[in-house]
ZADO-392649 format. One line per 5 residues: number of its first residue (from 1); their letters; for each residue x, y, z of C-alpha. Coordinates in nm, 4 decimals. Example, Ala and Ser with C-alpha at 12.3 -4.5 7.8 and 13.67 -1.06 7.14 Angstrom:
<recs>
1) as) 1.2300,-0.4500,0.7800; 1.3670,-0.1060,0.7140 .
</recs>
This chain:
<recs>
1) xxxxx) 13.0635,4.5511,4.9038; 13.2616,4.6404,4.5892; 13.3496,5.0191,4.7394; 13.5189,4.8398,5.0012; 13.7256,4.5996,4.8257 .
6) xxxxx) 13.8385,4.9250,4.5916; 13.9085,5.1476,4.9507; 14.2447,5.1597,5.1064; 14.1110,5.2469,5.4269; 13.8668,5.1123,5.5852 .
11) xxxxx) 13.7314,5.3261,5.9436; 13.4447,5.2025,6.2050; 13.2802,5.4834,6.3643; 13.0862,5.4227,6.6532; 12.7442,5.6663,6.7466 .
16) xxxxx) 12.5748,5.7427,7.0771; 12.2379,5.7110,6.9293; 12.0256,5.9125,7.1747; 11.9424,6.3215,7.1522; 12.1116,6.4891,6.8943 .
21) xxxxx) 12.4216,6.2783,6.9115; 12.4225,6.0589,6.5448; 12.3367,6.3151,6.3530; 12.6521,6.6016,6.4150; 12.8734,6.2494,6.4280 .
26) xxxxx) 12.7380,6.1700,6.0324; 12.7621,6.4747,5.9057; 13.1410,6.5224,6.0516; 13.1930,6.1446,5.9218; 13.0697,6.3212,5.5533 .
31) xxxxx) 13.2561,6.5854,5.5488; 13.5998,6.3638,5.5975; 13.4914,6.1350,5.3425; 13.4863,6.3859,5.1068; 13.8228,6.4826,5.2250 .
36) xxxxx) 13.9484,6.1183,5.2117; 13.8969,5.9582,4.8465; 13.9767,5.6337,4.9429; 13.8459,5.5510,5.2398; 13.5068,5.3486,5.3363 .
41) xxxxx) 13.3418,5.4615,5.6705; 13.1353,5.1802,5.8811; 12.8657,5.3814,6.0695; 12.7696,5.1764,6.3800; 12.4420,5.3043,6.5610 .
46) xxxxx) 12.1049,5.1471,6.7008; 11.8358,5.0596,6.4096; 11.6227,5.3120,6.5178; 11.8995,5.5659,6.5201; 12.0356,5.4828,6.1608 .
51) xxxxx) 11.6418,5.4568,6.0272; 11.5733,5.8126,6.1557; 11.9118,5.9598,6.0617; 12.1022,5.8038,5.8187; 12.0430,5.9515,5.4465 .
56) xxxxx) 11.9956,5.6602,5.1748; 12.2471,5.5927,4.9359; 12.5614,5.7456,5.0929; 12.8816,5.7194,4.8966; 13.1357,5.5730,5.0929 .
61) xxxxx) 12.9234,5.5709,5.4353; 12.7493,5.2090,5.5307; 12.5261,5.2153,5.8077; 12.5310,4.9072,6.0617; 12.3100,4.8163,6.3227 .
66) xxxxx) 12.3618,4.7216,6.6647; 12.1847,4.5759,6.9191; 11.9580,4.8862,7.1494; 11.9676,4.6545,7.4521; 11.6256,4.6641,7.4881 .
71) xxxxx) 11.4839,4.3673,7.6335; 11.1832,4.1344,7.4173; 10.8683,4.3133,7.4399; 11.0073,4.6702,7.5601; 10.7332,4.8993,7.5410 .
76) xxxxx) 10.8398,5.2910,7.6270; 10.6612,5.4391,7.9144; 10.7602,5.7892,7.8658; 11.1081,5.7768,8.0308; 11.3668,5.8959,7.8268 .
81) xxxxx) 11.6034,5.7936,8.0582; 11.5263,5.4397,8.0709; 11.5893,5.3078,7.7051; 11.9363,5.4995,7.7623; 12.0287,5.2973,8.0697 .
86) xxxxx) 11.9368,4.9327,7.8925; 12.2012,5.0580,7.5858; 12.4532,5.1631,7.8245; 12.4040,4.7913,8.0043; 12.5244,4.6662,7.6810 .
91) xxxxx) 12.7917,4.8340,7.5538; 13.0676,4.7846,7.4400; 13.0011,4.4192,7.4099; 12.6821,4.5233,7.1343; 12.9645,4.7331,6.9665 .
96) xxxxx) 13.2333,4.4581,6.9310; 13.0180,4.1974,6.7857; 12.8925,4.4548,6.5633; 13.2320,4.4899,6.4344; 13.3166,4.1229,6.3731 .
101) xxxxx) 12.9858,4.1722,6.1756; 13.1197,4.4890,5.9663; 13.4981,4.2493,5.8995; 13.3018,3.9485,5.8449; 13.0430,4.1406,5.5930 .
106) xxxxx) 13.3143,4.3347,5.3888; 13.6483,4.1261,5.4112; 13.7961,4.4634,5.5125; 14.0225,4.4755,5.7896; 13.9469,4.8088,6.0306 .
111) xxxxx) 14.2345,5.0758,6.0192; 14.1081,5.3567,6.2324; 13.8337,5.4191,6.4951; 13.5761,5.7268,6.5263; 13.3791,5.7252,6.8500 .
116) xxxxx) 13.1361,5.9140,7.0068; 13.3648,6.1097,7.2982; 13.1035,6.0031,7.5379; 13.2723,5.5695,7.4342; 13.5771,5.5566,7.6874 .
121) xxxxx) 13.5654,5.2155,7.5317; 13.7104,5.3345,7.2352; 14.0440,5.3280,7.3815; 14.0335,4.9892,7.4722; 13.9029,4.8716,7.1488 .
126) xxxxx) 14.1398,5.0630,6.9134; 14.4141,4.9352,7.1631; 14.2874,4.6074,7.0763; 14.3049,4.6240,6.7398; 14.5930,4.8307,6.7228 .
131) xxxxx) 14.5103,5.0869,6.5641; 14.4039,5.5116,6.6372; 14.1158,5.5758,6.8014; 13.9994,5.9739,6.7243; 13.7060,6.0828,6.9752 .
136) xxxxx) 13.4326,6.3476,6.8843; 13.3088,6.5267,7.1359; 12.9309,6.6784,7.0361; 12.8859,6.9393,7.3527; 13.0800,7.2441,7.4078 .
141) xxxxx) 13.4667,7.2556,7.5216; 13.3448,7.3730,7.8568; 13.1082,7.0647,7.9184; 13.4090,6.8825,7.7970; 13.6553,7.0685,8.0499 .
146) xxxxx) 13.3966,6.9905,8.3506; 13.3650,6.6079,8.2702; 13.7335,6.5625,8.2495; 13.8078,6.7566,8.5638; 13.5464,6.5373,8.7760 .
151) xxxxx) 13.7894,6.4443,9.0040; 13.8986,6.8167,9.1423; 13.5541,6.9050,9.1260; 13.4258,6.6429,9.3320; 13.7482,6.7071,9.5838 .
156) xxxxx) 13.6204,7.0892,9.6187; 13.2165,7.0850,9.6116; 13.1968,6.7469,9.7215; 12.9093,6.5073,9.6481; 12.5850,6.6335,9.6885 .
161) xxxxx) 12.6774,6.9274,9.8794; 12.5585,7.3314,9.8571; 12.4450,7.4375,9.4804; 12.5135,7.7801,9.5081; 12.9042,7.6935,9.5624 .
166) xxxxx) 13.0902,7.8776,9.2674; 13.3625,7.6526,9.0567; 13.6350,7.9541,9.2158; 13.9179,7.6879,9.2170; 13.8764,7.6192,8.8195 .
171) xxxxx) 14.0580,7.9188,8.6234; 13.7475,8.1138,8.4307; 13.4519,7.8958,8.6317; 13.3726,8.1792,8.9177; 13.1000,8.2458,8.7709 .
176) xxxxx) 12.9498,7.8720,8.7186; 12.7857,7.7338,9.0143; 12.7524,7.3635,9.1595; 12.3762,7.3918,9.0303; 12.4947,7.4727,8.6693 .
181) xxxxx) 12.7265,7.1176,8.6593; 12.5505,6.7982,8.5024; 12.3812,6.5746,8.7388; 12.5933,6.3274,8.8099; 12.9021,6.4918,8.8323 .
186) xxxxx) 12.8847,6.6336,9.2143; 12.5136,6.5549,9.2153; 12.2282,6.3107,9.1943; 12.3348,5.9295,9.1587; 12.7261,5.9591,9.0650 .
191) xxxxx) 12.7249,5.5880,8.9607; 12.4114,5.5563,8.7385; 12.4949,5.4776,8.4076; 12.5332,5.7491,8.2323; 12.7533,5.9684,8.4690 .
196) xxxxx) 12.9371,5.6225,8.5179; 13.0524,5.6632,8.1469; 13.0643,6.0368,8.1252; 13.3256,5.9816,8.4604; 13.4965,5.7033,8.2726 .
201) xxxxx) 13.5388,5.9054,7.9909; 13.6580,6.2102,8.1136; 13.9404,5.9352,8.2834; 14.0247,5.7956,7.9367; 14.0159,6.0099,7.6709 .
206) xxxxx) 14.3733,6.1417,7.6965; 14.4631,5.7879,7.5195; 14.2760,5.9331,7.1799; 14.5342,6.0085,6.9121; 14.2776,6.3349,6.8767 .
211) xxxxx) 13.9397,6.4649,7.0379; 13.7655,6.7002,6.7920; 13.5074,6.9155,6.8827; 13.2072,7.0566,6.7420; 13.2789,7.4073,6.8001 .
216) xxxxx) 13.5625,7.6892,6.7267; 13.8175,7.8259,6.9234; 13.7395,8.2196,6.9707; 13.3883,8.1171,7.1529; 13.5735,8.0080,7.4226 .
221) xxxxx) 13.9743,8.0687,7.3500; 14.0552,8.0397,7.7179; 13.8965,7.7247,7.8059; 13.9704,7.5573,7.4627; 14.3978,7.6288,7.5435 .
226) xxxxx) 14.3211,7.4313,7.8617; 14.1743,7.1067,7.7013; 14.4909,7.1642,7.4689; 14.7342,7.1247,7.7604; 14.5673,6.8279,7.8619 .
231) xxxxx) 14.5063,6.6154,7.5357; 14.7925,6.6211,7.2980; 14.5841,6.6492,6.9962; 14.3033,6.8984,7.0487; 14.0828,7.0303,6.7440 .
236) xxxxx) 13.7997,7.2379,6.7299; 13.6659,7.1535,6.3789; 13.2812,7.3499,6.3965; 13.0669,7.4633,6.3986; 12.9101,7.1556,6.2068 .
241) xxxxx) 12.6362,7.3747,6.0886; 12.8269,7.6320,5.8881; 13.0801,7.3422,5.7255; 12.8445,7.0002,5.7062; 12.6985,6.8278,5.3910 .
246) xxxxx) 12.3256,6.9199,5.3817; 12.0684,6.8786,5.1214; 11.9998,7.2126,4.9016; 11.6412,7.1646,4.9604; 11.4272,7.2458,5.3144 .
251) xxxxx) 11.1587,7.0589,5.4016; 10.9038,7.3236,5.5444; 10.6119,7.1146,5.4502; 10.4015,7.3456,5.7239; 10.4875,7.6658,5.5736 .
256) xxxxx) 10.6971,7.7828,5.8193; 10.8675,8.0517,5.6178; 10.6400,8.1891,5.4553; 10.4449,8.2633,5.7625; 10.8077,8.4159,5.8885 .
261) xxxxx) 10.8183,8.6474,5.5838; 10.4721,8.7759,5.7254; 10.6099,8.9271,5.9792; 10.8170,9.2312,6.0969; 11.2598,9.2038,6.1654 .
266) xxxxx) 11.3106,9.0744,6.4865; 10.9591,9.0560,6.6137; 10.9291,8.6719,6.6538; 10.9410,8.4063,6.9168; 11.0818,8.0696,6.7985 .
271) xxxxx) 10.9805,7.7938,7.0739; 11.1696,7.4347,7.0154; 11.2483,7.2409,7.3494; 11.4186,6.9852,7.0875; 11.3106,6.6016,7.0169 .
276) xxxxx) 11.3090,6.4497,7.3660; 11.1640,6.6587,7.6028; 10.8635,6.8989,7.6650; 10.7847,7.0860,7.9909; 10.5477,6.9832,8.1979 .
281) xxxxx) 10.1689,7.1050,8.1480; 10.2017,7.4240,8.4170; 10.5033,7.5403,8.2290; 10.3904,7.4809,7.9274; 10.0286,7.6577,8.0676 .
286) xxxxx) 10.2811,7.9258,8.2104; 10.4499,8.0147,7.8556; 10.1668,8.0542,7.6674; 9.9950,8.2787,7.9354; 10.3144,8.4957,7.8732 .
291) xxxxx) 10.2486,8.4511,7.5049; 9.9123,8.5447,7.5320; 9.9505,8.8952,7.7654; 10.2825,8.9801,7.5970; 10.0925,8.9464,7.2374 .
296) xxxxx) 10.4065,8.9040,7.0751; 10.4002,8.6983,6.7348; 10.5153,8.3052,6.7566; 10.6439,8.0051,6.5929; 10.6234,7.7002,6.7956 .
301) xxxxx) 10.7458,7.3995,6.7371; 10.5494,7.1374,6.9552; 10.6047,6.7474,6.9866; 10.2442,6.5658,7.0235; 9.9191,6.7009,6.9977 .
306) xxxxx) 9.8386,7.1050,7.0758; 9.5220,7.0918,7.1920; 9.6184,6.8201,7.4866; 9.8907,6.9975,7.6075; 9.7704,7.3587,7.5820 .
311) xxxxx) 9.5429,7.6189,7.7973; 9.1903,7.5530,7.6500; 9.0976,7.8283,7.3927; 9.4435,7.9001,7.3757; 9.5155,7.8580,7.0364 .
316) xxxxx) 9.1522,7.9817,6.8761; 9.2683,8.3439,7.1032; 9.6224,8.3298,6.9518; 9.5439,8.2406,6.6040; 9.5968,8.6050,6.4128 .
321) xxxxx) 9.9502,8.5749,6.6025; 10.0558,8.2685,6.6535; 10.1819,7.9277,6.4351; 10.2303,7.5677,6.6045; 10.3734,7.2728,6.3785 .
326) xxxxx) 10.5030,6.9377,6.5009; 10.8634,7.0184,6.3097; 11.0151,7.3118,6.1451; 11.3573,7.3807,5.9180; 11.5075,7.5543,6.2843 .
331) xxxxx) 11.8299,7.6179,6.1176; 11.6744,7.8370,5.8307; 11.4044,7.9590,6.0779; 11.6330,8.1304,6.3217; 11.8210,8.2647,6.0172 .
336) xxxxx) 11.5207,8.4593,5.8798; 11.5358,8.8144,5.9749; 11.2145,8.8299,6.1490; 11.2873,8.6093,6.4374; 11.3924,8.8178,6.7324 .
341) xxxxx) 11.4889,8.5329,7.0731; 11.4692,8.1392,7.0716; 11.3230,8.0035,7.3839; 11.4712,7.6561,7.3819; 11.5856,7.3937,7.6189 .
346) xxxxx) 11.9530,7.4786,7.5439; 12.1065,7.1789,7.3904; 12.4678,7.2218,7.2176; 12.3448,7.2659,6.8391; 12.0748,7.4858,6.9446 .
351) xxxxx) 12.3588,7.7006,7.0504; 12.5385,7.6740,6.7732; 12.2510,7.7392,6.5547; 12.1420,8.0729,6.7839; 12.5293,8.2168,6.6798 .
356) xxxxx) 12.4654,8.1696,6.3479; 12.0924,8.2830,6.2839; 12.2059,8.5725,6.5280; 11.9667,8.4968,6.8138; 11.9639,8.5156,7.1374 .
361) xxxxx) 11.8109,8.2752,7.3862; 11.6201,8.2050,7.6893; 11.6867,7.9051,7.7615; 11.4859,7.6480,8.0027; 11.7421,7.3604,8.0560 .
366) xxxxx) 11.6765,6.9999,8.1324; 11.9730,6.7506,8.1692; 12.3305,6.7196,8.0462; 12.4763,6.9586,7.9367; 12.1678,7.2242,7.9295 .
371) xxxxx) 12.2074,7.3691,8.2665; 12.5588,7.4644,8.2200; 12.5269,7.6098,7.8823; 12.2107,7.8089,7.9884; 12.4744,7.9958,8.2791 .
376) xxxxx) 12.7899,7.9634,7.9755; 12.5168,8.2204,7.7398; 12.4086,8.4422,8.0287; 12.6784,8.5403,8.1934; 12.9885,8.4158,8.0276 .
381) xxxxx) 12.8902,8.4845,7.6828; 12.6075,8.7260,7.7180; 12.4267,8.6811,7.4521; 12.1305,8.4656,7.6518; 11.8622,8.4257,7.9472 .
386) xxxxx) 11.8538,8.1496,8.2326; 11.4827,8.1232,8.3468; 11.4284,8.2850,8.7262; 11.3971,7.9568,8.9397; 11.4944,7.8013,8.5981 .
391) xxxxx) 11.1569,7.6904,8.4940; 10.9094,7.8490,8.3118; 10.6645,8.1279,8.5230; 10.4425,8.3268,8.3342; 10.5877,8.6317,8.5214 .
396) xxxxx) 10.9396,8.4922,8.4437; 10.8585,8.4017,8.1005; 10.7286,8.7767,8.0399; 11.0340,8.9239,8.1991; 11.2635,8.7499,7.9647 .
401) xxxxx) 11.0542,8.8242,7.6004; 11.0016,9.1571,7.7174; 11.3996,9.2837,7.8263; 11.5190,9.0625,7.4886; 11.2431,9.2028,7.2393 .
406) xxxxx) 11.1783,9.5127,7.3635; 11.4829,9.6842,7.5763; 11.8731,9.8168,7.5079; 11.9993,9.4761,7.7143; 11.8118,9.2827,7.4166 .
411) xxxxx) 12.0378,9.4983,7.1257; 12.3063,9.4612,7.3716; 12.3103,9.0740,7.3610; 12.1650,9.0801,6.9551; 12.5426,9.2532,6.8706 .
416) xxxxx) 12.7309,9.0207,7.1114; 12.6026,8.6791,6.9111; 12.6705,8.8637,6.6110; 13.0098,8.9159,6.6826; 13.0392,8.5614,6.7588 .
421) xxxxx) 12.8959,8.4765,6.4374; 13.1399,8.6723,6.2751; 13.4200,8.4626,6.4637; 13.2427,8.1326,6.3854; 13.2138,8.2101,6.0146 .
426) xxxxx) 13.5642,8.3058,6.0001; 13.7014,7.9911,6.1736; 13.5356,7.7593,5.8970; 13.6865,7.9916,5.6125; 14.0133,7.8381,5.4003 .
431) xxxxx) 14.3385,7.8490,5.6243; 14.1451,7.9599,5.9602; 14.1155,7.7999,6.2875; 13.8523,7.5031,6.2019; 13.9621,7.4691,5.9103 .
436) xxxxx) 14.2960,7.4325,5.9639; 14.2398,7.2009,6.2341; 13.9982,6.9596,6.0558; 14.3199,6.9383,5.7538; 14.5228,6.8030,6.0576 .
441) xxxxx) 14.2584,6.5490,6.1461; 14.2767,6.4806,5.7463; 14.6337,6.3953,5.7660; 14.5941,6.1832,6.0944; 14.2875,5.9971,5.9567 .
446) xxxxx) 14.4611,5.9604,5.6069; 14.8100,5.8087,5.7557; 14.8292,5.4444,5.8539; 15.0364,5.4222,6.1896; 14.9922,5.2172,6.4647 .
451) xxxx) 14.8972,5.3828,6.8048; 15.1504,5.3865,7.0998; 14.8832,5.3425,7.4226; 14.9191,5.5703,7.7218 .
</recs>
């Protein structure tokens, strides 16, 4: 512990450990150690969490475990919902004796708190301790701007009530429907655990000395000058992707892009439904019957075993056009020329990662935030399909490969996400919007003061 007796700062940051929540937390958590010299960072997340995403041998970044909640003997049944309600039964009381742990361990007192936005908790804590608590907020401002306007939804929709019921009474949100909102929110079990602390945040984050998100402000200027009315420090600091450490070298150990470079400019369908979920078999049976009549080339990226899940004979019949591997590089995949739309589940970085590879989507959501950002790319930022029905249909499948690879709407939405990559590329660059914005979190994170509670 000899970097911490040197530091004079010590901050605890606190990770949501589930989806792709850790991993743009660490990487923000890097790049503001490299901004702070002489400060130590305590990264608090689940052992599995920190075994699958912390890097070894971090300068300045200690990873601490804390307790998953998981009772003796759990054995996952194929829920991914389930190991995310027994965490949520625990917190914060896992978090704060992880922390007496991380004081005890170093002899370092804690001077600042970084939480995961979804942690309402963090207010209490940091009030506790007396010190600022700074909340990062991993999902786009809009997702934020629904959660902490729950209340005035739920006044106006109701709970449970008609899906097709546009958000009129919001300013910009005609176009989003009830359907489009997270479950939980106006839908679905409103007190389950994890729209319990999505409700509890959106009630308490306005006691954060900051809430930085992991976006920029042209992608959506209107929305993001609401959230700065109501929080009175508001940053957008992203996208991670075009400003986070990464490693120079790419793992493509299944010779992804190579098999890209085969291939002709935007002529390619990348398939990733990200690391928890896959569509059930008839989807799944319903995409690669599009695949198959629309004979367009393919790079899939598939969790589990191929020839389970897949139409028999499918991939012996696809095999002169088609590549599935169990993980690919998807940041340097969708920036390779030859990719042409992303069907994905649309999660946040998947987004983010669209704008900058240049794109666009179709987009099959699941939960959270997936169902809003799906309608956010279609018809707010139009650079994106929704599914008809929103599943996968082989007709619907075929619809949507056919109008983005082959059709005028397709170059229509390929030079909208590259404007937006333009504005995201400027926002990072010295004395622009991100940039600017993550110097102010600098200065915040690099003063000592004590925190005046709301």
């Amino acid at each position: 512990m000899e970097s911490y007796r040197n530091a004079s700062k010590h901050i605890v940051v606190l990770a949501f450990p589930f989806g792709t929540h850790a991993v743009p937390l660490l990487n923000f958590v890097r790049q503001l150690s490299d901004a702070c010299p002489h400060t130590i960072f305590s990264f608090l997340s689940t052992q599995q969490s920190n075994n699958s995403t912390f890097p070894k041998n971090l300068d300045k970044i200690k990873s601490f475990n804390v307790w998953d909640g998981l009772p003796k003997g759990y054995t996952f049944r194929g829920n991914p919902h389930e190991p995310v309600d027994y965490f949520l039964k625990a917190v914060p009381r896992n978090f704060m004796k992880a922390i007496d742990v991380v004081v005890f361990e170093t002899g370092k007192p804690i001077d600042f708190l970084i939480t995961d936005a979804f942690y309402a908790f963090g207010a209490d804590i940091a009030d506790e301790l007396n010190i600022p608590w700074v909340a990062l907020w991993t999902a786009s401002p809009r997702a934020l701007f629904v959660h902490v306007n729950s209340d005035i939804i739920r006044h106006y929709v109701g709970i449970n009530g008609p899906k097709d019921k546009p958000l009129h009474f919001l300013p910009h949100f005609s176009s989003i429907r009830v359907a489009d909102l997270p479950n939980g929110l106006t839908s679905g079990d409103i007190d389950a655990p994890m729209p319990a602390l999505l409700y509890k945040m959106g009630v308490s984050l306005s006691r954060a000395a900051a809430v930085a998100t992991n976006s920029y402000e042209d992608l959506d200027n209107t929305v993001v000058n609401m959230l700065k009315l109501r929080f009175s420090t508001f940053l957008n600091v992203g996208p991670f992707n075009l400003v986070s450490v990464s490693s120079s070298t790419v793992d493509d150990s299944h010779g992804t892009l190579d098999w890209m470079s085969k291939h002709e400019a935007a002529s390619v369908v990348y398939i990733s439904f990200g690391s928890v979920i896959t569509p059930p078999p008839h989807e799944l049976h319903a995409l690669c019957e599009a695949l198959e009549e629309c004979e367009f080339p393919y790079l899939w990226s598939l969790r589990g075993s191929p020839e389970k899940q897949l139409p028999l004979g499918f991939l012996e019949r696809t095999s002169s056009e088609g590549k599935i591997v169990p993980w690919a590089p998807q940041q340097k995949i969708l920036e390779h020329p030859s990719v042409g739309v992303f069907v994905s589940h649309g999660g946040w970085n998947s987004v983010l990662e669209s704008i900058n590879g240049c794109v666009p989507m179709i987009c099959r959501p699941f939960f959270g935030d997936q169902q809003l950002n799906t309608r956010t790319v279609e018809v707010v930022w139009g650079f994106g399909l929704g599914l008809e029905g929103g599943t996968l249909t082989k007709e619907g499948a075929k619809k949507a490969l056919k109008l983005i690879l082959c059709s005028q709407e397709g170059k229509k939405m390929k030079e909208k996400i590259r404007v937006q990559k333009e504005l995201a590329c400027k926002a990072v660059k010295p004395n622009r919007s991100s940039n600017e914005n993550f110097k102010t979190l600098v200065k915040l994170v690099s003063n000592t003061y004590h925190q005046v509670s709301g």
